[in-house]
LUMBAFI-80981 format. One record per residue (C-alpha): residue number from 1; residue in one letter; chain; x, y, z. Coordinates in Angstrom, 1 decimal, always signed. Example, Ala and Ser with C-alpha at 12.3 -4.5 7.8 and 13.67 -1.06 7.14 Angstrom:
2
n 1&res A&chain A&u +12.3&v -4.5&w +7.8
n 2&res S&chain A&u +13.7&v -1.1&w +7.1
//
This chain:
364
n 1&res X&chain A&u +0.0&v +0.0&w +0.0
n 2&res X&chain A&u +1.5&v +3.3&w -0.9
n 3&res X&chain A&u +1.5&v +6.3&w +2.1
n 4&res X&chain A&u -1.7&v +7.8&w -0.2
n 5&res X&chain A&u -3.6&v +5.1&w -1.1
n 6&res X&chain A&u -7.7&v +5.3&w -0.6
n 7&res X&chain A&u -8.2&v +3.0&w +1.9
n 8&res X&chain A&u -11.8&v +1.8&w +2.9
n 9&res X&chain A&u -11.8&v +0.7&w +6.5
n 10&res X&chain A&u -16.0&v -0.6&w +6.7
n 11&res X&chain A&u -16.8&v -0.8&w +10.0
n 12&res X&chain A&u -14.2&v +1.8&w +11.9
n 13&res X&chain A&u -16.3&v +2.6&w +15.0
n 14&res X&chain A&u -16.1&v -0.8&w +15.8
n 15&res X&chain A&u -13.4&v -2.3&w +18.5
n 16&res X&chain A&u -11.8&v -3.4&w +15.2
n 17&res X&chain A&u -12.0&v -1.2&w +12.8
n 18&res X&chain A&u -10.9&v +1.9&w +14.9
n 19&res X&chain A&u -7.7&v -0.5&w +15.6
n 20&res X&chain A&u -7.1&v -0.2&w +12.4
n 21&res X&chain A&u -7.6&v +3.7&w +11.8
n 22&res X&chain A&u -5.7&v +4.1&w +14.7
n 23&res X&chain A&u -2.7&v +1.9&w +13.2
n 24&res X&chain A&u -2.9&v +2.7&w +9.7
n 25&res X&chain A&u -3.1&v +7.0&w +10.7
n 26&res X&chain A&u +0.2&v +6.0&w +13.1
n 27&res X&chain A&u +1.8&v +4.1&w +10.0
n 28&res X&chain A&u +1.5&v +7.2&w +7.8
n 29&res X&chain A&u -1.8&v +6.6&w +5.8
n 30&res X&chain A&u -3.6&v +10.1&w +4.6
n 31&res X&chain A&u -6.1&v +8.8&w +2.4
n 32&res X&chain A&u -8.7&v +6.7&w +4.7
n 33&res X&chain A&u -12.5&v +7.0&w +4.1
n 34&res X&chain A&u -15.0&v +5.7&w +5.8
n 35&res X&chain A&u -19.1&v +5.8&w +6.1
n 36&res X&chain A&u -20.9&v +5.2&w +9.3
n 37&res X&chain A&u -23.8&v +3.0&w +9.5
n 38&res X&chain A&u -26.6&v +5.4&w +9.2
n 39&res X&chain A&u -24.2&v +6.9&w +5.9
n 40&res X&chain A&u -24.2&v +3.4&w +4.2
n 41&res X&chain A&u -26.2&v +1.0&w +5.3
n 42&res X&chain A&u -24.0&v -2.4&w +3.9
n 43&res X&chain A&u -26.7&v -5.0&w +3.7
n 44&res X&chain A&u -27.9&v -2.7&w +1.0
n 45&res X&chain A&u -26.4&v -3.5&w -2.5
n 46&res X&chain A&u -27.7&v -0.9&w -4.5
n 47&res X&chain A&u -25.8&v +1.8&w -1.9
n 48&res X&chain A&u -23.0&v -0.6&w -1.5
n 49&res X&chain A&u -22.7&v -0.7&w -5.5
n 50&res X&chain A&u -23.0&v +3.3&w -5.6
n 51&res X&chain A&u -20.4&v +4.1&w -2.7
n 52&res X&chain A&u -17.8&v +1.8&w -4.7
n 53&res X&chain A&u -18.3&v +3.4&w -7.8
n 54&res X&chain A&u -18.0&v +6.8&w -6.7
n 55&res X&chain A&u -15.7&v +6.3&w -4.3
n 56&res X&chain A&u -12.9&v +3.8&w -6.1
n 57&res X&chain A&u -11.3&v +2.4&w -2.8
n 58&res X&chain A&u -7.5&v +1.1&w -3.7
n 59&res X&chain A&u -7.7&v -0.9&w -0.6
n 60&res X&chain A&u -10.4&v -2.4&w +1.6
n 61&res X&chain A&u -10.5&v -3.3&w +5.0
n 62&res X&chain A&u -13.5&v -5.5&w +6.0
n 63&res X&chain A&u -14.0&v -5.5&w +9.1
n 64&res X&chain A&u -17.8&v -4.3&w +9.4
n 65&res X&chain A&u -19.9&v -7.0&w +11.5
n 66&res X&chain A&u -22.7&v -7.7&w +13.3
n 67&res X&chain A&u -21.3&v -9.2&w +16.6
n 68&res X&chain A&u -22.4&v -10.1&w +19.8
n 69&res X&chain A&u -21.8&v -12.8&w +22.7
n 70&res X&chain A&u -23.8&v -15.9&w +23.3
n 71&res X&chain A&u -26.9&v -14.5&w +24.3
n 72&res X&chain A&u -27.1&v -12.2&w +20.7
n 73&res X&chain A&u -25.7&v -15.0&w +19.0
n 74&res X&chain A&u -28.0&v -17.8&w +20.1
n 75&res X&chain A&u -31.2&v -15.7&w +20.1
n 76&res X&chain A&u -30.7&v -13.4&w +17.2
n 77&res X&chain A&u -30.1&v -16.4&w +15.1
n 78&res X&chain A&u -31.7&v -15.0&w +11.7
n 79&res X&chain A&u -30.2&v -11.7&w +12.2
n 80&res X&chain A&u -26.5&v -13.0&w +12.3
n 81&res X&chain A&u -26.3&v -14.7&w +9.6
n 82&res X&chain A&u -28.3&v -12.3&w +7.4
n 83&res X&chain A&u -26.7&v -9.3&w +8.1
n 84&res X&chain A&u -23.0&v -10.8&w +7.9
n 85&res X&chain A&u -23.6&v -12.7&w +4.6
n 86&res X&chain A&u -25.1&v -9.6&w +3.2
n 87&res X&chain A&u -22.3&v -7.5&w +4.2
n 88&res X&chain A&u -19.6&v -9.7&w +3.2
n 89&res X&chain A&u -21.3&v -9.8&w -0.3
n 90&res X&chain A&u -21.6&v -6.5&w -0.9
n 91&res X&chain A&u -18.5&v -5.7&w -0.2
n 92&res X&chain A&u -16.1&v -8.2&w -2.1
n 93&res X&chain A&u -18.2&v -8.3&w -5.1
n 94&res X&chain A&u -18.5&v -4.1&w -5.6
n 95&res X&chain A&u -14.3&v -4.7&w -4.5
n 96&res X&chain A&u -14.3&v -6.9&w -7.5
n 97&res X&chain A&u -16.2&v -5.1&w -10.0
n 98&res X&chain A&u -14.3&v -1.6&w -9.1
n 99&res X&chain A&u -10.9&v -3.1&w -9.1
n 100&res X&chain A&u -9.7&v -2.9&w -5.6
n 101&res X&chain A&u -6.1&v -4.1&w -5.5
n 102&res X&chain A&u -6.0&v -5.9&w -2.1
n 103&res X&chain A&u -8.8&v -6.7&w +0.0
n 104&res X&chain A&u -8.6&v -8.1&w +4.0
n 105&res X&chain A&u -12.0&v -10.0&w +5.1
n 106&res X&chain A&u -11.6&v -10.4&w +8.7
n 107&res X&chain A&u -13.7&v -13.1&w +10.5
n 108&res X&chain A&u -13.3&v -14.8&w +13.6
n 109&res X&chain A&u -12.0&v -18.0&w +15.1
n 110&res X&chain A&u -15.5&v -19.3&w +15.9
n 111&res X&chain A&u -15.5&v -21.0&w +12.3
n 112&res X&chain A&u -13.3&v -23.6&w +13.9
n 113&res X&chain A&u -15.6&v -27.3&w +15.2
n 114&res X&chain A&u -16.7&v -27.5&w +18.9
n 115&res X&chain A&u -14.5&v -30.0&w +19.3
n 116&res X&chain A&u -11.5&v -29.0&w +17.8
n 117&res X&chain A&u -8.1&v -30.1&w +17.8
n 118&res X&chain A&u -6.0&v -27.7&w +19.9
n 119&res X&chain A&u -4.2&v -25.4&w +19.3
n 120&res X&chain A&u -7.1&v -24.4&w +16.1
n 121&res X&chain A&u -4.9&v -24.9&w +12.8
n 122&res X&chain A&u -5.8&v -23.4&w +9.7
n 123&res X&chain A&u -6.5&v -26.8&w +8.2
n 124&res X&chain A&u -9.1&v -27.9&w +10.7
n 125&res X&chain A&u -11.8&v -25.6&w +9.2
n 126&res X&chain A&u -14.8&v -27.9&w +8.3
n 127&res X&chain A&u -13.8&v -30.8&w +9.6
n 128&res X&chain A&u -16.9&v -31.1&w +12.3
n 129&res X&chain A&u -19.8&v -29.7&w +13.7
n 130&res X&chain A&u -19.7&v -26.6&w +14.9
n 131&res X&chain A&u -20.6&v -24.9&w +18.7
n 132&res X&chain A&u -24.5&v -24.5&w +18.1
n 133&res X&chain A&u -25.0&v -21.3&w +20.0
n 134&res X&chain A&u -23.2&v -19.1&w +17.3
n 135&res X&chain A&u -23.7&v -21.3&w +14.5
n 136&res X&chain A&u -25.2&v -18.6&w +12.2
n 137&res X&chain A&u -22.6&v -16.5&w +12.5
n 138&res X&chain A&u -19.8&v -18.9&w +12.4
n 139&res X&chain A&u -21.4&v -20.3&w +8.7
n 140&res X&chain A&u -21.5&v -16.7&w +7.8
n 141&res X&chain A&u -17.5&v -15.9&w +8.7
n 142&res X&chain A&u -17.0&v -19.3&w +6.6
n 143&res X&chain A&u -19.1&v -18.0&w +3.5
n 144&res X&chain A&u -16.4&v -15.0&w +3.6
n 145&res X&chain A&u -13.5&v -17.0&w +3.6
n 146&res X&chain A&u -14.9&v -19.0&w +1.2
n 147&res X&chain A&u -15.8&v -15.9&w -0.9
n 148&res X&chain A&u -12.6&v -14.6&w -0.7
n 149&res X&chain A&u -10.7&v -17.6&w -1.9
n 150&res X&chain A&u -13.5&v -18.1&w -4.4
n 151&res X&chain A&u -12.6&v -14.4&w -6.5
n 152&res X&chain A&u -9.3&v -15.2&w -5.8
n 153&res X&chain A&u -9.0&v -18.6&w -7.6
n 154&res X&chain A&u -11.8&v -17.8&w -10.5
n 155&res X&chain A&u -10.7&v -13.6&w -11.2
n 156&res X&chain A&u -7.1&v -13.3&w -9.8
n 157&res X&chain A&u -8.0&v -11.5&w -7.2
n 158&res X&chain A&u -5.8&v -10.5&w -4.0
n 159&res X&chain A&u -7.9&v -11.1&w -0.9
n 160&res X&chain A&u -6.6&v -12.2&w +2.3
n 161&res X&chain A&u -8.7&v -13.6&w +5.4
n 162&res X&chain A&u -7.8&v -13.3&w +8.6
n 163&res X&chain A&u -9.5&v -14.9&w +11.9
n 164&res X&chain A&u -8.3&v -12.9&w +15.5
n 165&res X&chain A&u -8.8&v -14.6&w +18.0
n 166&res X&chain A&u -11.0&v -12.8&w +21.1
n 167&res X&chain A&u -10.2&v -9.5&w +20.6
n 168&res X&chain A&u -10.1&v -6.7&w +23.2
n 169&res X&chain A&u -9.4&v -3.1&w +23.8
n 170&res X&chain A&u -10.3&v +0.6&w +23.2
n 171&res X&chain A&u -14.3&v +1.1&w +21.8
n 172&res X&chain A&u -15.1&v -2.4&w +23.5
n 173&res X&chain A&u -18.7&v -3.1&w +23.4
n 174&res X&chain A&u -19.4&v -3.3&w +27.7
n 175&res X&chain A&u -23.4&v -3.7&w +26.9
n 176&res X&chain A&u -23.8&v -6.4&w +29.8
n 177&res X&chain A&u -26.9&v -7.7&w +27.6
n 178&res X&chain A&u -24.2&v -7.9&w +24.8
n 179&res X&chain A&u -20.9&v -7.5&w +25.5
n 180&res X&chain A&u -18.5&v -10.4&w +25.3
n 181&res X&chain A&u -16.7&v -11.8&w +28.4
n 182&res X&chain A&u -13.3&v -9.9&w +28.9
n 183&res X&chain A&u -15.5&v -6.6&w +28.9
n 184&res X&chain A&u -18.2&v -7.8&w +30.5
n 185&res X&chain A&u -16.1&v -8.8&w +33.4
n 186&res X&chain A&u -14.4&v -5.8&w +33.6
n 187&res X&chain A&u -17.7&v -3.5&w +34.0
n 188&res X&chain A&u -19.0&v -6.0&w +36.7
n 189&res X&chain A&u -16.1&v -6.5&w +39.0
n 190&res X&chain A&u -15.9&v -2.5&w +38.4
n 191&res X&chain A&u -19.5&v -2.3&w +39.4
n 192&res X&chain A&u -18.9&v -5.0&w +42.0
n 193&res X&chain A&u -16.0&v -2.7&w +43.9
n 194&res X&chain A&u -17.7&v +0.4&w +44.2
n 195&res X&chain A&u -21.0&v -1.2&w +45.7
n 196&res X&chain A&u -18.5&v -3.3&w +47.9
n 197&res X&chain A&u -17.5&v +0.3&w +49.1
n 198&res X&chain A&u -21.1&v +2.2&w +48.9
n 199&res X&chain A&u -19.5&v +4.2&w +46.3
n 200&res X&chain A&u -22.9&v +5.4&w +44.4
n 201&res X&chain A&u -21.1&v +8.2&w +42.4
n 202&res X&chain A&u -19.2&v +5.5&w +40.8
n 203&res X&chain A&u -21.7&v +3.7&w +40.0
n 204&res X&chain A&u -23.8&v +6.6&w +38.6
n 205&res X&chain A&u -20.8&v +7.7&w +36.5
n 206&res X&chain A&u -20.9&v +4.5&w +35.1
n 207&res X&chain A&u -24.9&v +4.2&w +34.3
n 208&res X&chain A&u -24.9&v +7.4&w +32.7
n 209&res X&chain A&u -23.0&v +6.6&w +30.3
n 210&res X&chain A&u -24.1&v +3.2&w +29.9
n 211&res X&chain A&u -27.8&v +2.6&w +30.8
n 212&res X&chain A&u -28.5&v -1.0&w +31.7
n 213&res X&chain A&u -31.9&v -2.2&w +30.4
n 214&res X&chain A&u -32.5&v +2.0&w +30.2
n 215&res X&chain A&u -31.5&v +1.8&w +34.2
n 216&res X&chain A&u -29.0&v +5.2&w +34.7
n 217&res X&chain A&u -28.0&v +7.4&w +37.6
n 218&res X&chain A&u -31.4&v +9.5&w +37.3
n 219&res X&chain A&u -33.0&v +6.2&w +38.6
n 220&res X&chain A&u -33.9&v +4.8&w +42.5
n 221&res X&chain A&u -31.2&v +3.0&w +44.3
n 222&res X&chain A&u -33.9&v +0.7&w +44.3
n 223&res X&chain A&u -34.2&v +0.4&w +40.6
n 224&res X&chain A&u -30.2&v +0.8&w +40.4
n 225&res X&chain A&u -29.9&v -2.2&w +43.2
n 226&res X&chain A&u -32.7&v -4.3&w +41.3
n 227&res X&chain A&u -30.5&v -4.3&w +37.8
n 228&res X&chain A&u -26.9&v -4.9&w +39.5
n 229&res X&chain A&u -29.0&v -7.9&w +41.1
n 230&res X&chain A&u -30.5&v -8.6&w +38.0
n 231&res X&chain A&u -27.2&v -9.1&w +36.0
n 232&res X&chain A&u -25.3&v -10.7&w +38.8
n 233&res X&chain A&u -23.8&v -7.7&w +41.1
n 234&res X&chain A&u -25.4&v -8.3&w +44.7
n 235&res X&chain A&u -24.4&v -7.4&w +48.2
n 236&res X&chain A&u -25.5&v -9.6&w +51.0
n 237&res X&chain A&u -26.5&v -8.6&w +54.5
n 238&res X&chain A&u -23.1&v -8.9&w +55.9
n 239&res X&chain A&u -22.1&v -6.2&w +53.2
n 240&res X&chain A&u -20.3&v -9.4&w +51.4
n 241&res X&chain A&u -20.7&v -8.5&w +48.0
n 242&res X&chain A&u -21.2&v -11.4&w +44.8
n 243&res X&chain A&u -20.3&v -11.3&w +41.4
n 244&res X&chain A&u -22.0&v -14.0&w +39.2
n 245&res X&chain A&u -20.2&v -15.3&w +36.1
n 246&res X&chain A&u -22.0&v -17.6&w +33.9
n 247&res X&chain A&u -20.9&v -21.6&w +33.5
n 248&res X&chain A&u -18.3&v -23.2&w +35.1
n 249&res X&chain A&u -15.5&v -20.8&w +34.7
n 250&res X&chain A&u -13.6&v -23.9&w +33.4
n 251&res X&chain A&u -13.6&v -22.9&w +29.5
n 252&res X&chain A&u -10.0&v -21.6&w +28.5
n 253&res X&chain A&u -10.3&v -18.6&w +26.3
n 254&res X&chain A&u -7.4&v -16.5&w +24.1
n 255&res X&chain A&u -7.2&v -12.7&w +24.1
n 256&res X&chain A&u -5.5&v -10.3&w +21.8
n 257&res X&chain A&u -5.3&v -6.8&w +22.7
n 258&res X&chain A&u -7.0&v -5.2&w +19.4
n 259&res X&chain A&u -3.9&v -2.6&w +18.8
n 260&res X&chain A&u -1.8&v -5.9&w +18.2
n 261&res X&chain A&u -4.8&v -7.0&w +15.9
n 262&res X&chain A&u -4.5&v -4.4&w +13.7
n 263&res X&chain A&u -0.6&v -4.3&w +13.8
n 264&res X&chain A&u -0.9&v -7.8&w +12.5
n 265&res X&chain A&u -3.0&v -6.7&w +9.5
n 266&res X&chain A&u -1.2&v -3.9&w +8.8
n 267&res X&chain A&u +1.7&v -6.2&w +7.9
n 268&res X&chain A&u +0.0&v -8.7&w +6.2
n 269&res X&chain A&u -1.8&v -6.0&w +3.6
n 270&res X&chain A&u +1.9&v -4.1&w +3.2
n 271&res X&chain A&u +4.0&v -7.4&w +3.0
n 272&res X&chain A&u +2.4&v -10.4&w +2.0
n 273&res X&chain A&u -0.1&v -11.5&w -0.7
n 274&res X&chain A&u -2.7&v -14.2&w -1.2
n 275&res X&chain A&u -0.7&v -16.4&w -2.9
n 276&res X&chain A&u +1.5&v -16.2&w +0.3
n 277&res X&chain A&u -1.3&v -18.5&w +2.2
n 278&res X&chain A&u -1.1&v -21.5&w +1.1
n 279&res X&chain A&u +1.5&v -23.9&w -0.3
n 280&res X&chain A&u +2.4&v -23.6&w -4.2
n 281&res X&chain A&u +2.6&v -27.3&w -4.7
n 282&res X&chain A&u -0.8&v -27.5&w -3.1
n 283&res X&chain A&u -3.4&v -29.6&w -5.8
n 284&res X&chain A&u -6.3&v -27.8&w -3.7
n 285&res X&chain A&u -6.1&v -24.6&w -2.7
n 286&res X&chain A&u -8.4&v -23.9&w +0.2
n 287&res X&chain A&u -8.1&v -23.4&w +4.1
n 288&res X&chain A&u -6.1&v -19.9&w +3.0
n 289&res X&chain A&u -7.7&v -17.8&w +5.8
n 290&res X&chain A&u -4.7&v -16.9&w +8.9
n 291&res X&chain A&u -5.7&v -17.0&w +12.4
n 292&res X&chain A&u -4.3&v -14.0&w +14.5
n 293&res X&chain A&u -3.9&v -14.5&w +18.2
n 294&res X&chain A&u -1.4&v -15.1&w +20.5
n 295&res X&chain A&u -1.2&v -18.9&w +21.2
n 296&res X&chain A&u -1.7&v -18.7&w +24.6
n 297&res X&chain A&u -4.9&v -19.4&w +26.4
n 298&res X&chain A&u -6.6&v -19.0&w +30.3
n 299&res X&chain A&u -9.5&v -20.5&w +31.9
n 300&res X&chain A&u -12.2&v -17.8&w +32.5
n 301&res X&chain A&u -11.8&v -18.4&w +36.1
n 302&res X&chain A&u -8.5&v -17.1&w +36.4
n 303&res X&chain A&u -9.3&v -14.3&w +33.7
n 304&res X&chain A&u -11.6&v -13.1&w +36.9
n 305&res X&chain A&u -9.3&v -13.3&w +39.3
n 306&res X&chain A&u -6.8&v -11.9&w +37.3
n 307&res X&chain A&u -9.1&v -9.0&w +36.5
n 308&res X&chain A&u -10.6&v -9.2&w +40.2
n 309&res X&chain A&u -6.6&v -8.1&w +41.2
n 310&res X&chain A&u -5.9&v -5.5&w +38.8
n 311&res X&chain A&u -9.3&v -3.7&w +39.9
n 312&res X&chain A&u -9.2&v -4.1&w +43.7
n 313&res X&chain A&u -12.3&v -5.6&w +44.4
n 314&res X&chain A&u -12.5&v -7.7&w +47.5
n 315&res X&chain A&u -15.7&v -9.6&w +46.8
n 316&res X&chain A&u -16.4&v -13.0&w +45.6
n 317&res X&chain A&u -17.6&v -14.9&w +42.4
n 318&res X&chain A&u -20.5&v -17.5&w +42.0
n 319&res X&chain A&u -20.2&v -19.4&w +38.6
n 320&res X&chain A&u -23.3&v -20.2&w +37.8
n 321&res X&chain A&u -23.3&v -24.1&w +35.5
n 322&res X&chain A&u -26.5&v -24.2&w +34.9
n 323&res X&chain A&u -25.5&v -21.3&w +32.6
n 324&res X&chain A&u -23.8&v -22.6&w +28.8
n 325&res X&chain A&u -20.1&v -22.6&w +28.9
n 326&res X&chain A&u -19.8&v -22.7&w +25.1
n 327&res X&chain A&u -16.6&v -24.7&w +23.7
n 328&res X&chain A&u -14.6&v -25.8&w +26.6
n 329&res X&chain A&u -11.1&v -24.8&w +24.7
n 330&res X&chain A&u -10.2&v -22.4&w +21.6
n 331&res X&chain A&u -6.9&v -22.0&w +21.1
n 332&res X&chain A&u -5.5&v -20.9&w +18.0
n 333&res X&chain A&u -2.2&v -22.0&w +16.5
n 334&res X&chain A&u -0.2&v -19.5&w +14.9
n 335&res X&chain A&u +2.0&v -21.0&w +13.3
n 336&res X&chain A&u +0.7&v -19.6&w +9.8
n 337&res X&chain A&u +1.0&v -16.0&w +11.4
n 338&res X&chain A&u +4.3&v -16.7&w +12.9
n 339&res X&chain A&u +5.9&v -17.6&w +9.7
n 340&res X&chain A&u +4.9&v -14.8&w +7.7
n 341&res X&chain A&u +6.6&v -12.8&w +9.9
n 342&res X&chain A&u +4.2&v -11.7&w +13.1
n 343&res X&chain A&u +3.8&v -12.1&w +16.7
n 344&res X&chain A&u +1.9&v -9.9&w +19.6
n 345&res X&chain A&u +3.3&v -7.9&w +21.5
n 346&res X&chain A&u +0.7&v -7.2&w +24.2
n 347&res X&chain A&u +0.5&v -9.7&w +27.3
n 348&res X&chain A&u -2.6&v -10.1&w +28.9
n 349&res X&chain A&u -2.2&v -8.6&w +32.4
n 350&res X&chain A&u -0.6&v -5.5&w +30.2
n 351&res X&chain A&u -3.6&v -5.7&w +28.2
n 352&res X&chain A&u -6.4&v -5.7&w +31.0
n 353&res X&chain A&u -5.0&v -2.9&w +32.9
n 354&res X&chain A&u -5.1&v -0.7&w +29.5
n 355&res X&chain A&u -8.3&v -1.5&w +28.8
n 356&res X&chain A&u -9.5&v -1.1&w +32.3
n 357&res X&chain A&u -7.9&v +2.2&w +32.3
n 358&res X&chain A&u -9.2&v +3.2&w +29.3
n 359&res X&chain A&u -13.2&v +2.3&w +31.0
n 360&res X&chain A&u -12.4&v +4.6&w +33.4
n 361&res X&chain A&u -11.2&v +7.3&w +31.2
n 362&res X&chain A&u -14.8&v +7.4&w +29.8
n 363&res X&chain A&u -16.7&v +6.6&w +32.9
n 364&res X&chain A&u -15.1&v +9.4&w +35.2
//
């Protein structure tokens, strides 16, 4: 990519996509456009078609998506997949037709089987069923790799995939009805200290800028106690205060602080190419996609009591079983990433105390 290149990040309020804006403005890019949603709607081809053509994006960076945790993803099970084969459509094929040099689809690492092999190679994509409760949107991250591979091998087009693992960071979604689990522990241990400590300003600092179930700081303590209750954040009569955390706390999850994300894709759109993916004495081409993560997993019950110390709360935790776990284990290998020439830089404990400090940046 040259320093004035159109880029087209799609999606770049997202945790993502502003890790990327935030990267490629650092690495010395002056020519980045974007639309927000209620600019360009993406599930819509006709205005997908008409941005493109007006526009003429040299580079494209798809990382627009309709995400959510396993709540959104097991109840809005139409609306996943809809949305995020829609988008992915629209965007490749209008990149297609207008000639866009290099293309990145990113996707996630959920498109591996339930019951995985671990560490998650490349090659293990489609090899079993997947985890039921984000199912939709796992077929719909596959049906972009697949895309992607699919203009690459018919049109000679130069589209890389790439699957982070659990991402993290600055613009986190921490929606408790939607949030994934890093963030969402983060806001309830943070909610958890300061009702440990009768600390009410904290907590209304923190519901007026994010209203649970329309709950904010203009409400009763009674109506603010009922929601903390309500999503897990209760104080006993003893003043003991309980944080619950849904299943067993036994699953081990992987985290990659989102700046590292984008550093990763960064170098893969100025260094490498898609016919850097796969082997050249390969007979089938296919499985092309690159996870990007860390290699390096913890069980959710530690992530809490590793967040639990950075934050200073006192408390305790109640995982609750009868609550889904999801997959027990998702590790990625990166071996792929590693040998194209990336590795993260961010360890977790760095990472939660820069996120946490960033919360409290916008909750103070």
């Amino acid at each position: 990519m040259e320093k004035n290149s159109k880029i087209y990040v799609a999606g770049h309020r997202g945790l993502v996509g502003s890790a990327l804006v935030l990267k490629l403005k650092e690495s010395g890019y002056t020519n980045l456009i974007f639309r927000t949603h209620a600019e360009l709607d993406l599930t819509n081809t006709e205005a997908v078609a008409g941005f493109f053509a007006k526009e003429k994006p040299d580079y494209v960076f798809l990382a627009a998506a309709k995400v959510g945790g396993i709540v959104a993803n097991n109840t809005y099970r139409a609306d996943f997949i809809y949305a995020n084969l829609m988008i992915q459509n629209n965007v490749v094929h209008q990149s297609y037709l207008n000639k866009v040099k290099k293309l990145m689809f990113l996707g996630s690492t959920c498109i591996y089987p339930k019951s995985c092999p671990q560490p998650m190679d490349e090659s293990y994509l489609l090899t079993d069923v997947l985890e039921y409760t984000n199912e939709p949107y796992a077929i719909a991250k596959i049906a972009g790799i697949k895309l992607c591979e699919s203009y690459n091998l018919q049109y000679g087009t130069n589209y890389i995939s790439v699957m982070p693992t659990n991402l993290y960071g600055p613009n986190d979604n921490f929606d408790l009805e939607k949030s994934h689990v890093l963030p969402a522990l983060i806001r309830k241990i943070h909610l958890g200290k300061a009702l440990e400590q009768n600390d009410w300003a904290t907590i209304d600092k923190d519901l007026a800028n994010l209203p649970i179930e329309g709950v904010s700081s203009n409400d009763s303590i009674v109506d603010k106690t009922a929601i903390l209750n309500k999503y897990g954040i209760s104080k006993n009569d003893s003043g003991e205060v309980t944080v619950e955390i849904w299943g067993s706390g036994k699953p081990m999850r992987e985290f990659l602080w989102s700046e590292d994300m984008a550093d990763a894709c960064v170098f893969l759109m100025e260094n490498r190419d898609f016919v850097d993916t796969y082997s050249s004495d390969s007979k089938e081409i296919r499985n092309t996609h690159i996870n990007i993560g860390t290699g390096k997993d913890i069980s959710i019950h530690d992530l809490a009591n590793t967040i639990k110390e950075k934050i200073g709360f006192n408390g305790s935790f109640y995982f609750n079983a009868n609550k889904p776990d999801g997959t027990l284990k998702k590790l990625t290998s990166v071996k792929k990433l590693n040998a194209l020439g990336w590795k993260h830089k961010i360890e977790l404990e760095e990472g939660i105390l820069n996120i946490y400090n960033w919360y409290l940046s916008k909750n103070s």
